[in-house]
ROGUNU-710888 format. One line per field, with one value per residue (C-alpha): x, y, z. Coordinates in steps of 0.5 Angstrom, whole numbers, plus 500, padded with zeros to 3 digits. Layout:
<sites>
px	c(X:...)
py	c(Y:...)
pz	c(Z:...)
</sites>
This chain:
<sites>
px	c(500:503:503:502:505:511:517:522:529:527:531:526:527:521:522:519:519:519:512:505:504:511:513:507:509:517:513:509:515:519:513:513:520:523:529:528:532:528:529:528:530:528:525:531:528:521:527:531:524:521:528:529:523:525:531:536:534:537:536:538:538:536:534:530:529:536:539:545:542:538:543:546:541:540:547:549:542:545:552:548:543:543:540:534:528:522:522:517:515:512:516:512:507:503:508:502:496:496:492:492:493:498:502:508:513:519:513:511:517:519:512:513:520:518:512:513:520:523:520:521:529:529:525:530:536:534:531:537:538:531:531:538:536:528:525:523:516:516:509:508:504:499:493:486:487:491:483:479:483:485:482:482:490:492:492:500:500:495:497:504:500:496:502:505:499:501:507:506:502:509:514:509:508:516:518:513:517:523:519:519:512:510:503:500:496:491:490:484:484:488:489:497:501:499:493:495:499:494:487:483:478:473:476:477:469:467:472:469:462:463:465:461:464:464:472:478:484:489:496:497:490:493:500:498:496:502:505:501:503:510:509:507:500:500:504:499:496:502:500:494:492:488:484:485:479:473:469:470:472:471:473)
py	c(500:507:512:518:522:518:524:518:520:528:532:536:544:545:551:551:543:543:542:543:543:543:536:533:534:531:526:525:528:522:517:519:518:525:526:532:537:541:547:550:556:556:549:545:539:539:538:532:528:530:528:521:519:519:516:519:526:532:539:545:551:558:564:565:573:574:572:570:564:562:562:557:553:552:550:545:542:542:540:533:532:534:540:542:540:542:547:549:556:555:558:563:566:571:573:577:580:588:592:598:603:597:595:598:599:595:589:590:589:583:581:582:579:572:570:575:575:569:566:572:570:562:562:566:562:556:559:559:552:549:554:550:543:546:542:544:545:551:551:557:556:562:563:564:570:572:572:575:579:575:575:580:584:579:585:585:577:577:583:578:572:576:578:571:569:574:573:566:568:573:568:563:566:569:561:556:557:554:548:551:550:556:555:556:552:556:552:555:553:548:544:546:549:556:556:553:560:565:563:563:556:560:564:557:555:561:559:551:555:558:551:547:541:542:540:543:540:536:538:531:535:540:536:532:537:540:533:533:540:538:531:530:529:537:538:543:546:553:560:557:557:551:553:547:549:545:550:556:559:558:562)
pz	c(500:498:502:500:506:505:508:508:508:509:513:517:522:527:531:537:538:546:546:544:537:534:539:536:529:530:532:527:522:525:524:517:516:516:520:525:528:534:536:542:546:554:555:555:558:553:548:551:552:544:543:547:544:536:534:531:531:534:539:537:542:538:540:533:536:533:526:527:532:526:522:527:527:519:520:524:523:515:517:522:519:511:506:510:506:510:515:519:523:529:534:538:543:545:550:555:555:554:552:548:554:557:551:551:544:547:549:541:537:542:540:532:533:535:532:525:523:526:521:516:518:519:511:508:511:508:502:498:498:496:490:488:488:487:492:499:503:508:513:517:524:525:529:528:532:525:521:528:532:537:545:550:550:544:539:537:537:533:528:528:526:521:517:518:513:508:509:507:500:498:499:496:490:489:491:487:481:484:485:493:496:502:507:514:519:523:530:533:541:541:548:549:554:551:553:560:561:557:558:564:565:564:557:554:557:552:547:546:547:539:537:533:533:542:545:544:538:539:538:534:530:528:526:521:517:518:515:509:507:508:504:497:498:498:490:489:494:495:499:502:510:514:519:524:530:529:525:530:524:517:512)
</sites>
C-alpha cells in the first residue's frame, strides 16, 4: 500500500519543538520517515523528551528573535542531518496580554520579532538551498487570532499572526516557480500549554461554546495537516491557510 505522505528520508527543521503542536509534528514528521531537528529555546527539558522519544533525530538551541542564532541553527541542522528540505515555523507566543493602553513598544517589537520575523529570518535561511535543488516545503503555523482579531489583549499577537498569513502567500508565489511549496495551518483553540498560560477555564469555557464540533483540538490534529502540506499529497496545494479549529471559523 503506498503512502502518500511518505516523508521517508526527508530532512525536517521545526522550530519550537518543545511541546505543544510543534512536538507533535516531529513525531508525526518521524513516523513518517523524516528525519528531525528541534529547535528549542528555553525549554530544554521538553526537548530532550521529544528527543528520547524519536530515534536519530537532533536538538537545537536557538533564540529565533536573533538572526545569527537562526542561521546557526540551518547550519548545524545542515552539517547532522543534511539540506533541509522541510522547514516549519511554528516558533511563537503571545508573550502577555496587553491592552492597547497597556501595550508598551519594547513588548511590540518582541511580539513582532518571535512570532512574524523569525519565520521571515528562519524562511529566508533556507530559502537559497531549496531554489537549487528546487524542491522544499516551508509551513508557517498561524493562528485563528490572525482571521478574527484574537482574544482580550492579544492584538499585536494577532497582527504577528496576521502578517505571517500574508507573508505565506508573498513567499509562495515568489518560491512556487522554484519548485519550493510555502503554506500555513491555523490552529483554533488547541488543547496545548499555551492555553494552559494565557486563558482562563473560563475564557476557554466560552472558546468551546462557539465550537461547533464541542472540544478543543488536539495537538496530533493539527500536526498532521502539517505533514500532508510537507508531503507530497500536498503537490499543488501553494500560499493556502488550513484552518484546523473544529469549524470556529470558517472561511
Amino acid at each position: 500500500m503506498k503512502n502518500y505522505m511518505d516523508l521517508m528520508g526527508k530532512v525536517a527543521l521545526i522550530t519550537g519543538a518543545s511541546s505543544g503542536i510543534g512536538a507533535a509534528t516531529a513525531r508525526v514528521f518521524a513516523d513518517l520517515g523524516a528525519k528531525v531537528a528541534i529547535g528549542y529555546h528555553a525549554n530544554q527539558a521538553g526537548a530532550e523528551k521529544v528527543l528520547s522519544e524519536i530515534p536519530g533525530s537532533i536538538a537545537i538551541r536557538a533564540d529565533v528573535r536573533q538572526s545569527a542564532a537562526i542561521r546557526s541553527l540551518v547550519d548545524e541542522t545542515v552539517a547532522k542531518l543534511g539540506p533541509i528540505d522541510i522547514l516549519v515555523n511554528n516558533a511563537g507566543s503571545l508573550v502577555e496580554r496587553q491592552r492597547i493602553l497597556e501595550l508598551t513598544e519594547e513588548r511590540w517589537n518582541d511580539i513582532m520579532a518571535l512570532n512574524l520575523t523569525s519565520a521571515v529570518l528562519c524562511s529566508q535561511a533556507v530559502a537559497g538551498s531549496m531554489i537549487e535543488r528546487k524542491a522544499g516545503a516551508i509551513i508557517n503555523i498561524v493562528s485563528i487570532a490572525g482571521r478574527n482579531g484574537g482574544g482580550p489583549g492579544a492584538g499585536a499577537y494577532a497582527t504577528a499572526k496576521g502578517g505571517l498569513i500574508t507573508f505565506t502567500k508573498s513567499l509562495a508565489k515568489e518560491l512556487a516557480p522554484h519548485g519550493v511549496r510555502v503554506n500555513a495551518v491555523s490552529p483554533g483553540v488547541i488543547d496545548t500549554p499555551f492555553h494552559e498560560v494565557f486563558s482562563t477555564p473560563e475564557m476557554i469555557k466560552n472558546f468551546v461554546a462557539a465550537i461547533p464540533m464541542g472540544r478543543t483540538g488536539t495537538s496530533e490534529e493539527c500536526a498532521t495537516v502539517i505533514a500532508f502540506l510537507a508531503s507530497g499529497a500536498a503537490a499543488y496545494v501553494a500560499g493556502e491557510t488550513i484552518e484546523v479549529n473544529g469549524g470556529q471559523l470558517m472561511l
